[in-house]
C-alpha positions in Angstrom: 12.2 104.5 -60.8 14.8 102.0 -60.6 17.3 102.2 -62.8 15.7 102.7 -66.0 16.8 106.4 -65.9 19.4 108.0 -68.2 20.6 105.9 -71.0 24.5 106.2 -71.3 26.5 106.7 -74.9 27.5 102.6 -74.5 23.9 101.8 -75.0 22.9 103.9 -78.0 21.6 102.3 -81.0 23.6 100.8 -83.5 24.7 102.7 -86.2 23.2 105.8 -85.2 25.2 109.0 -84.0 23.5 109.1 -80.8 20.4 108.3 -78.9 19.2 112.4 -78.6 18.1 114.1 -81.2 19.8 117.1 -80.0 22.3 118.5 -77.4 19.3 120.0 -75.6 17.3 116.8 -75.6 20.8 115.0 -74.3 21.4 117.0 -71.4 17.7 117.1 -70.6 17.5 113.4 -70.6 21.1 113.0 -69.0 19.8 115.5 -66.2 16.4 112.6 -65.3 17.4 110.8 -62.1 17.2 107.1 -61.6 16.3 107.6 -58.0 15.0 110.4 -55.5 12.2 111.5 -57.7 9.4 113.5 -56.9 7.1 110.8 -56.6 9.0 108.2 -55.0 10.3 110.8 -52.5 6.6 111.7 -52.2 5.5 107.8 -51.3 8.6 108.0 -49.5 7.0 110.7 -47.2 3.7 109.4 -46.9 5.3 105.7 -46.2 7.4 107.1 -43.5 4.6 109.1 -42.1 2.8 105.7 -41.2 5.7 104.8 -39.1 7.4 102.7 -41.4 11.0 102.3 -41.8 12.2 100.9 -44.8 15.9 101.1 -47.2 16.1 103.1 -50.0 17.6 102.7 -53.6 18.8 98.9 -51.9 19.5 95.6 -53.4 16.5 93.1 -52.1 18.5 90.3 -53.3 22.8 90.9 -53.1 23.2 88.7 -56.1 20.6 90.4 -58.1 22.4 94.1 -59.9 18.9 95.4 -59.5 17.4 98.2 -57.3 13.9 98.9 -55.7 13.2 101.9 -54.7 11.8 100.8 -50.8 13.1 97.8 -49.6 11.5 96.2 -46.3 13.9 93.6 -45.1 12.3 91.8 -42.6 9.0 92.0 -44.5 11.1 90.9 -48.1 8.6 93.3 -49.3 10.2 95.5 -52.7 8.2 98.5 -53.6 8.8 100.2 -57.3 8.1 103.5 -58.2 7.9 103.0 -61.6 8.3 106.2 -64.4 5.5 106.2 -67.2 8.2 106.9 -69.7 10.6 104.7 -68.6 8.3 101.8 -68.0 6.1 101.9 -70.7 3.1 103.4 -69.0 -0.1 102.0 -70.4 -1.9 105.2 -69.8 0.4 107.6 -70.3 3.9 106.5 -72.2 3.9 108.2 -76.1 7.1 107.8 -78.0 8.9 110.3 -79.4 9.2 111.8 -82.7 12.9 110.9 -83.1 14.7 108.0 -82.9 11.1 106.0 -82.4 13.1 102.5 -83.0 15.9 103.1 -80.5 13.4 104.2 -77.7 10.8 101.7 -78.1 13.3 98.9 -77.8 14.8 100.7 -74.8 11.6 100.8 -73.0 10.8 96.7 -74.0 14.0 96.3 -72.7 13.3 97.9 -69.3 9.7 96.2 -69.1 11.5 92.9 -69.6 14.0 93.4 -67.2 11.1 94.6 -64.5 9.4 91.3 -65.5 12.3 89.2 -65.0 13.4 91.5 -61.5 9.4 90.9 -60.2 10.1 86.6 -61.2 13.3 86.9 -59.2 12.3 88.0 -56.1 9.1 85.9 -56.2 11.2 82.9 -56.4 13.1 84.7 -53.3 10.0 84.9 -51.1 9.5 88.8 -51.6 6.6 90.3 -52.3 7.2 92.9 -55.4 4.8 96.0 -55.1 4.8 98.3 -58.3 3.1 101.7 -58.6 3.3 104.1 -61.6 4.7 107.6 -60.9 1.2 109.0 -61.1 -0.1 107.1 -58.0 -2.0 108.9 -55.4 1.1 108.4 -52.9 -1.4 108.5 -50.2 -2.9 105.3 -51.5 0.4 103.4 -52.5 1.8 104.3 -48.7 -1.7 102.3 -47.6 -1.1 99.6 -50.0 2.3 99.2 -48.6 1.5 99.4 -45.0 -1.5 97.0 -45.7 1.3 94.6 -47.2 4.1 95.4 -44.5 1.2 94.5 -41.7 0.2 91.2 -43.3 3.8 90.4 -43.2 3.4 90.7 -39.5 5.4 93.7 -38.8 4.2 96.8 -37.3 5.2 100.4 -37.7 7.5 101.9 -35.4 
C-alpha cells in the first residue's frame, strides 16, 4: 500500500476548492496510512512466520523515490500490498460520488506509477510481487516464500 495513501492539499485538482467533499471525508481520508496496514501487517505476519526476514516500507532500488512494502535484499524480490481503492481494484474499486474527475485521475496516476515502479525494477533484476489488500495472506506469504526459495535462499 505503497505510497498511494493520503493525497496532500498540493495535489488537489485544479481549480477546485479541495479534493474532499467535506471536512469529515478530509480527515477520514487524511487519517488512511500509506503503510502498516491491516493487511500488509497481516502478510507481514504470516511472511515472518515462515521464517523469513525481509525490510519493510524500504527503497529496492536507492535511486528510485518509491517504496515496497517487503523488500528481500538478497533475493531483489519487492512484494506490494496493494489497496483496492488506491490501486484501482478490478474487483472491487467504485468511485465516489464527488469529485469523480479528480479521483479517477488520481488512481490512473497511481496505476501508472505502479506500472512504471514494476518496469524499473525488472530492468534491475528484481522480481516485483503484487497482491491486492483482499488476499488470503496465508496464500500471498506462500507465494512469496515459493519466490524467496527459487531465489535460492532459505528461511531462517
Amino acid at each position: 500500500m505503497t505510497d498511494a495513501g493520503p493525497v496532500d492539499d498540493a495535489a488537489q485538482a485544479p481549480g477546485s476548492a479541495s479534493w474532499a467533499s467535506s471536512p469529515a471525508v478530509r480527515r477520514s481520508m487524511q487519517g488512511n496510512r500509506s503503510r502498516d496496514t491491516v493487511p500488509e501487517l497481516a502478510v507481514r505476519r504470516a511472511v515472518h512466520a515462515r521464517g523469513l526476514r525481509y525490510r519493510v516500507a524500504a527503497r529496492p532500488l536507492p535511486d528510485l523515490r518509491r517504496t515496497a512494502d517487503l523488500v528481500f535484499s538478497r533475493a531483489r524480490i519487492a512484494v506490494f500490498v496493494d489497496g483496492c481503492y488506491w490501486h484501482g481494484c478490478p474487483e472491487h474499486h467504485r468511485l465516489p460520488a464527488t469529485h469523480v474527475t479528480y479521483w479517477s485521475e488520481k488512481v490512473a496516476r497511481n496505476r501508472a506509477r505502479d506500472l512504471d515502479t514494476d518496469a524499473r525494477l525488472a530492468a534491475a533484476g528484481w522480481t516485483v510481487m503484487r497482491f491486492w489488500e483482499h488476499d488470503d495472506p496465508a496464500a500471498v506469504a506462500n507465494a512469496v516464500e515459493a519466490a524467496v526459495r527459487a531465489a535460492g535462499l532459505r528461511p531462517r
